[in-house]
N, C-alpha and C positions, 0 to 999 in steps of 0.2 A: 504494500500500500504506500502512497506517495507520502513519506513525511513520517513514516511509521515511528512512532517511539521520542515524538521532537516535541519542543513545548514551542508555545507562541505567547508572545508579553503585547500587551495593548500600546500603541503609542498617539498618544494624546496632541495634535496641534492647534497650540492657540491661539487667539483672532490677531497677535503680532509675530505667529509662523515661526515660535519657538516651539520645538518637540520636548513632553516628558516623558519618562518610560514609567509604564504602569504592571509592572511580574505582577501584582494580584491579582490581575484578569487573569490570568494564565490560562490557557484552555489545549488541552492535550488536542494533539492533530488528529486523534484515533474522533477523540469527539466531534472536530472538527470538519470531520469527510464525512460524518454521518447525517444523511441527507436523506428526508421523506420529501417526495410531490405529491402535493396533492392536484388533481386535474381537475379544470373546469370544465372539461367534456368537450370542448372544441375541436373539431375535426384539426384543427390550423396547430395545433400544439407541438407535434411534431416538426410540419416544414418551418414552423417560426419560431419554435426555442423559449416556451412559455406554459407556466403551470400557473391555477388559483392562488395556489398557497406554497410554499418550501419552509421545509422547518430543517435549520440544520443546528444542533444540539439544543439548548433549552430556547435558542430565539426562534421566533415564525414571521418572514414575512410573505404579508398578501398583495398579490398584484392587483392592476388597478379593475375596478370593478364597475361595470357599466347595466344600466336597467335590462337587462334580456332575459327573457323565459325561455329555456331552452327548450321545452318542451310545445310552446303554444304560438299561436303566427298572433295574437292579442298584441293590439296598436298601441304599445306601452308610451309612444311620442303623444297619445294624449293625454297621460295620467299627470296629476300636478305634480308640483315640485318633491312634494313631500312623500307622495306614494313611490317616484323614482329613485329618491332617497333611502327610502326605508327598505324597497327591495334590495338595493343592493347591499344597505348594510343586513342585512337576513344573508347575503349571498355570501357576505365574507367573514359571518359568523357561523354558521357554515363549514366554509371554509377553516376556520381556526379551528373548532371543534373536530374537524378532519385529520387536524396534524398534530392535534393530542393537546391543545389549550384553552383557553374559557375566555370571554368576554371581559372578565373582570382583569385578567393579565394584560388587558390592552395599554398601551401606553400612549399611542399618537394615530392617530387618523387624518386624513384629508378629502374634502368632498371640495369639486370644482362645479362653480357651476357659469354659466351664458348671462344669466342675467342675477347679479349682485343682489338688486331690492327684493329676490325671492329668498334671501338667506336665511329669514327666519321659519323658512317653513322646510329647508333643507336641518336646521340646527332643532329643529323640534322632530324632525323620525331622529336625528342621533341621539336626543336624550332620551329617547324612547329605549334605546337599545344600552344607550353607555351609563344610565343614569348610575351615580354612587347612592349604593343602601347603605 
């Protein structure tokens, strides 16, 4: 295996582009080559080089996620802001649940959207799903 038996140390650069070394990330390579896909079912996954989700040792991340029913031809370009929202965060929870983690381990999201002054109906399906209990 490539790196077999090696350790790896975190290096830190910051916003004045000095480096620190950080040995207490350390993360053995053996953990570090261990890699789940999880597949969004896309025909395209193989010629394009893209999976839902990749969990490699305890981090996951999820590729970007767009409103599609994979199952249904439903004209989801009419559903408002917030029903596109909510689907997709459902899709990349999901998805994390898939590669072995919970909603509650999330730590950063991003949703883009076309038009700005919908944002509070985009930030209302995410506290739907991210809310802290």
């Amino acid at each position: 295996m490539l790196f077999e038996g090696q350790d790896f140390e975190a290096t830190v650069i910051n916003s004045a582009g000095q480096a620190s070394r950080h040995p207490e990330v350390s993360v053995s390579a053996r953990q570090e080559l261990d890699r789940k896909m999880v597949s969004s079912g896309s025909p395209y996954e193989g010629s394009i080089g893209f999976s839902r989700a990749v969990r490699m040792g305890s981090f996951i991340a999820v590729g970007g996620t767009a409103p599609i029913l994979a199952e249904s031809t439903e004209q989801i370009e009419q559903w408002s802001v917030y029903e596109q929202a909510h689907l997709c965060l459902q899709i990349v929870a999901k998805a994390v649940g898939d590669a072995g983690g919970a909603l509650e381990n999330v730590v950063r999201t991003r949703i883009m959207l076309t038009d700005m002054s919908q944002w509070r109906e985009a930030a209302r399906a995410r506290s739907c799903c991210y809310r802290i209990h």
